[in-house]
C-alpha positions in Angstrom: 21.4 14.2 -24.8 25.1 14.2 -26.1 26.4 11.0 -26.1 23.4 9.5 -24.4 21.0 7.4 -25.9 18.5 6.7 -23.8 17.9 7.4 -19.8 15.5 5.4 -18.1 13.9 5.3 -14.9 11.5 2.7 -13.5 9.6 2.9 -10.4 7.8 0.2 -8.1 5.6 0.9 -5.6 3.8 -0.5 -2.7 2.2 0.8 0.5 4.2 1.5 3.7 3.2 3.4 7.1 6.7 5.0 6.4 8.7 6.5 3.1 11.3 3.5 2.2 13.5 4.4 -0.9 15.5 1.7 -2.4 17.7 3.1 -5.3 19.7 1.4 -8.0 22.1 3.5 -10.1 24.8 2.7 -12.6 28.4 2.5 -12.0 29.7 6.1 -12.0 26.4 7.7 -10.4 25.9 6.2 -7.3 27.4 9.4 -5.6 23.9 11.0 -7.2 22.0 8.7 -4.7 21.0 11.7 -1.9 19.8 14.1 -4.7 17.9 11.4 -6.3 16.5 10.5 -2.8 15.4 14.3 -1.9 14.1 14.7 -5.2 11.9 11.7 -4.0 11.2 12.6 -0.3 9.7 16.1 -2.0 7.0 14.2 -3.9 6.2 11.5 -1.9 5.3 10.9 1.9 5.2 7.3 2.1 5.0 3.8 0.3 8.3 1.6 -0.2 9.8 2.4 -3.5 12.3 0.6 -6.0 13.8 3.1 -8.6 16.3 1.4 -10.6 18.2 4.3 -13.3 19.3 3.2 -16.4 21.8 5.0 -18.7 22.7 3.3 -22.3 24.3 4.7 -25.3 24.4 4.7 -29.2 27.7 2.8 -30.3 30.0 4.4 -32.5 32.9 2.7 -34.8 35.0 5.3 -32.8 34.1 4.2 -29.4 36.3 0.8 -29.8 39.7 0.5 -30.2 42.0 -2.4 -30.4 45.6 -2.4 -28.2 48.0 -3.5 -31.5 50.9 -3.1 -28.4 49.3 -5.9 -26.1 48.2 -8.1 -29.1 51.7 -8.2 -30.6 53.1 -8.4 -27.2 50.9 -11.7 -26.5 51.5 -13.1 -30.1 55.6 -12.5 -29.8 55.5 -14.0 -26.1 53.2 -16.8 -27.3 55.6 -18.2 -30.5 58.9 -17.0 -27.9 57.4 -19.8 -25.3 56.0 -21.9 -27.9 59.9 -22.1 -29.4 61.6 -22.8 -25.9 58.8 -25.9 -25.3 59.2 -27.3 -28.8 55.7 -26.9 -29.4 53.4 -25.3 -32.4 53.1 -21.5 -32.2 50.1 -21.6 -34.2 48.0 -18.8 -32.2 44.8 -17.3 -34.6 44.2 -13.1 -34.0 40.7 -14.5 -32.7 42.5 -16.0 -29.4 44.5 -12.9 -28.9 41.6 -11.1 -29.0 39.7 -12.8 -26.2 42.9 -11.8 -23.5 42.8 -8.8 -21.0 43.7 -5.5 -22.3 43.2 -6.1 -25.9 40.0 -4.5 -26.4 39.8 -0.8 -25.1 36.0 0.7 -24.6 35.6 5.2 -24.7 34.9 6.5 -21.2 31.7 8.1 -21.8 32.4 10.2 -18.5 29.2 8.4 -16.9 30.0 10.8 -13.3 28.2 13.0 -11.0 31.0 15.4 -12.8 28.7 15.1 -15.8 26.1 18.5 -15.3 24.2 17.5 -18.1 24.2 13.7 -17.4 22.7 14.7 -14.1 20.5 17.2 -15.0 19.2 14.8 -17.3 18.7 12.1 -14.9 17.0 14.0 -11.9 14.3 15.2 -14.4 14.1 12.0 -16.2 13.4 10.9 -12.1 10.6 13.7 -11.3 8.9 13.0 -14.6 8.6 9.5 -13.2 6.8 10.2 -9.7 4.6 12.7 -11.7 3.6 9.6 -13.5 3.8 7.6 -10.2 1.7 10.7 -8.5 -1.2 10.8 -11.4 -1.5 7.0 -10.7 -1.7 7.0 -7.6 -4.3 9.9 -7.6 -6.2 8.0 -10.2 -6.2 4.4 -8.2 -7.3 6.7 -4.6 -10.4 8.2 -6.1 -11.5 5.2 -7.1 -11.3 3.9 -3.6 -12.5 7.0 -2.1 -15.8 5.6 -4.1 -15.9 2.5 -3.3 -15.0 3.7 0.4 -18.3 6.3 0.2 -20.4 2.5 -1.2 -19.7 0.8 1.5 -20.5 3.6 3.8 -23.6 3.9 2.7 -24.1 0.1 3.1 -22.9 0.7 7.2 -25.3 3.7 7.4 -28.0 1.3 6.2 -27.5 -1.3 8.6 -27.1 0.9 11.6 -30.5 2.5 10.4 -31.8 -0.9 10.3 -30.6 -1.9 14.2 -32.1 1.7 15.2 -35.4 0.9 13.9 -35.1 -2.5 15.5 -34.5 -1.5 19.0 -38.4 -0.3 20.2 -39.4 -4.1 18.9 -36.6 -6.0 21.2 -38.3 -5.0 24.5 -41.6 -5.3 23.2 -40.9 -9.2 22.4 -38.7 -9.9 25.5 -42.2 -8.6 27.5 -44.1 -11.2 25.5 -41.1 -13.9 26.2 -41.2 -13.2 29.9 -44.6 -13.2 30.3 -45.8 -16.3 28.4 -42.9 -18.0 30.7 -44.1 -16.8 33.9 -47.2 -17.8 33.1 -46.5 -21.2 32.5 -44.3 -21.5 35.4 -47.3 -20.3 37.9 -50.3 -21.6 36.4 -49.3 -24.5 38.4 -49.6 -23.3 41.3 -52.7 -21.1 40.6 -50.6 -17.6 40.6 -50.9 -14.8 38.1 -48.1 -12.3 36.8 -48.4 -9.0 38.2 -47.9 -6.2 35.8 -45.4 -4.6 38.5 -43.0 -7.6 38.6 -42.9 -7.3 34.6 -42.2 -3.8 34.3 -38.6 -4.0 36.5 -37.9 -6.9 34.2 -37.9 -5.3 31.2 -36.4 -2.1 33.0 -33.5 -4.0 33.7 -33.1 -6.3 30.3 -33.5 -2.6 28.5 -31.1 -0.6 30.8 -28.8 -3.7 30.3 -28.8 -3.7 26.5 -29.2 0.0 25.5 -27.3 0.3 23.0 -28.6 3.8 21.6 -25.0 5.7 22.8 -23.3 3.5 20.7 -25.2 4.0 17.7 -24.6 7.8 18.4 -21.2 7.6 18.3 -21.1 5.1 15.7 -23.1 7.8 13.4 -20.9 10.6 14.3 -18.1 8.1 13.3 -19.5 7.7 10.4 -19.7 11.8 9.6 -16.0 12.5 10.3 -15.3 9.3 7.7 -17.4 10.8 4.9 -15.5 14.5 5.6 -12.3 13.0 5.5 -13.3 11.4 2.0 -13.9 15.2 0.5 -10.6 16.0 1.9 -7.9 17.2 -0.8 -5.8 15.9 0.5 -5.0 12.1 1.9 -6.5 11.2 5.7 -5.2 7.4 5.6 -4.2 7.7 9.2 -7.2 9.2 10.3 -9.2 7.2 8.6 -8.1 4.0 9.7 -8.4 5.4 13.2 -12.0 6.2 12.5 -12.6 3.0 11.2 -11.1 0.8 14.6 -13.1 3.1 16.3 -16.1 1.7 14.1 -15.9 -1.8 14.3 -15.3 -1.4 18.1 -18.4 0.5 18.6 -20.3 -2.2 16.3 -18.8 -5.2 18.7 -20.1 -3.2 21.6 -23.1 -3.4 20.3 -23.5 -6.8 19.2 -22.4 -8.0 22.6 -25.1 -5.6 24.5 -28.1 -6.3 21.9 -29.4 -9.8 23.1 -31.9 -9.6 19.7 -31.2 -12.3 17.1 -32.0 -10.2 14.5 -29.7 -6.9 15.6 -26.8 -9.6 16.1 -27.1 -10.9 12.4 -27.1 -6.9 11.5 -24.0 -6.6 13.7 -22.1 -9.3 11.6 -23.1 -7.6 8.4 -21.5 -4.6 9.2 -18.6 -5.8 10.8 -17.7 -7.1 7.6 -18.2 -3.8 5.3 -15.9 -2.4 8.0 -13.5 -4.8 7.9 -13.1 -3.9 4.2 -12.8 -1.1 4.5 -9.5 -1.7 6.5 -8.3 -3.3 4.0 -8.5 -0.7 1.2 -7.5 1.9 3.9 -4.0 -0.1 4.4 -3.6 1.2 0.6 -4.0 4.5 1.6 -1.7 7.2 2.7 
């Protein structure tokens, strides 16, 4: 670009609920700030982001020049007071040089006035979210695979609780049995079938847990369509997911089986990350 040497824009990123833009623009192009802003709002939906523009320039010997007026007026005013004190006038052009005015710099006409300078600068700023966009693309199919992983690891464990379940009421018949008998073999009684039966109806109607694990598996389903989405579901997603882990706490706290329980922690944690990756989503 004429005049221009190099335009640079750098971008920082991290993830928000909400779109934050904080800009940073050289002197001269602040006023550019609201179509740098909308050029942003049209690429991305949310994430608080830095973008600092930078603008620099080739030097030229032209682009300097030195005030001769000022410098001789400091140098005459500087032997004129050194005269009327009585004092050495001896002044060197390198101390003149160092005072205000001496020294005049080109205006390179760094403005929103500028159509090319800001022409320039707002394309230089949507090749940057392009590059912001591929990244991002890039980073979320990599956790929408890692995402699907863990799935499969939940799916697994809930399998493993559902093929659990017809064992817990067997063993809590054995359990209550075995302690009935002990506790009327003292006094010559015997355990009637009947009385064991509403027991176990009750401890099973008590920890049924099978509508859970329905809707846990149907949670599940709408988690894996989102993932084939083309576009991002963060928010539904992490929805699905508290819906998840509160259907897997229901269960742990209704399933009085030491072995569903230690099931139940297991997959509490896999859901519990994937919160965390899903916070990283949009």
């Amino acid at each position: 670009m004429h005049d221009h040497s190099d335009i640079r824009v750098e971008v920082r990123a991290v993830n928000n609920r909400f779109l934050k833009v904080q800009l940073r623009t050289p002197d001269g192009l602040t006023s550019l700030e609201p179509q740098i802003e909308n050029v942003v709002r049209q690429s991305l939906k949310r994430g608080s982001l830095q973008m600092s523009v930078f603008v620099s320039y080739v030097a030229t010997a032209s682009d300097f020049r030195l005030q001769e007026v000022a410098i001789e007026s400091y140098h005459r005013q500087c032997r004129g007071l050194a005269e009327r004190l009585g004092i050495s006038a001896d002044v060197s052009i390198g101390q003149l040089l160092v005072l205000p005015g001496v020294m005049q710099e080109k205006d390179r006409g760094l403005s929103e006035s500028n159509e090319e300078l800001v022409t320039t600068v707002l394309a230089t700023v949507r090749d940057a979210l392009e590059c912001l966009n591929r990244m991002r693309h890039s980073e979320g199919a990599a956790m929408a695979d890692e995402l699907l992983r863990q799935l499969r690891i939940l799916q697994e464990l809930i399998r493993t609780i559902e093929l659990r379940l017809p064992l817990v009421a067997e063993e809590y018949r054995e359990r209550l049995r075995n302690k009935l008998q002990q506790a009327l073999a003292a006094i010559g009684a015997d355990v009637q079938p009947s009385d064991l039966i509403r027991e176990v109806q009750l401890f099973v109607e008590r920890a049924d847990i099978r509508e859970e694990i329905v809707r846990l598996r149907s949670h599940n389903q709408q988690f894996e369509s989102l993932l084939q989405e083309p576009e991002s579901q963060g928010r539904k997603l992490d929805f699905l997911v508290q819906e998840m882990y509160r259907e897997t706490n229901t269960i742990g706290s209704k399933a009085a089986d030491a072995e569903i329980t230690q099931r139940v922690v297991d997959a509490k944690a896999v859901i519990e990350q994937m919160r965390e990756l899903i916070q990283n989503a949009e």
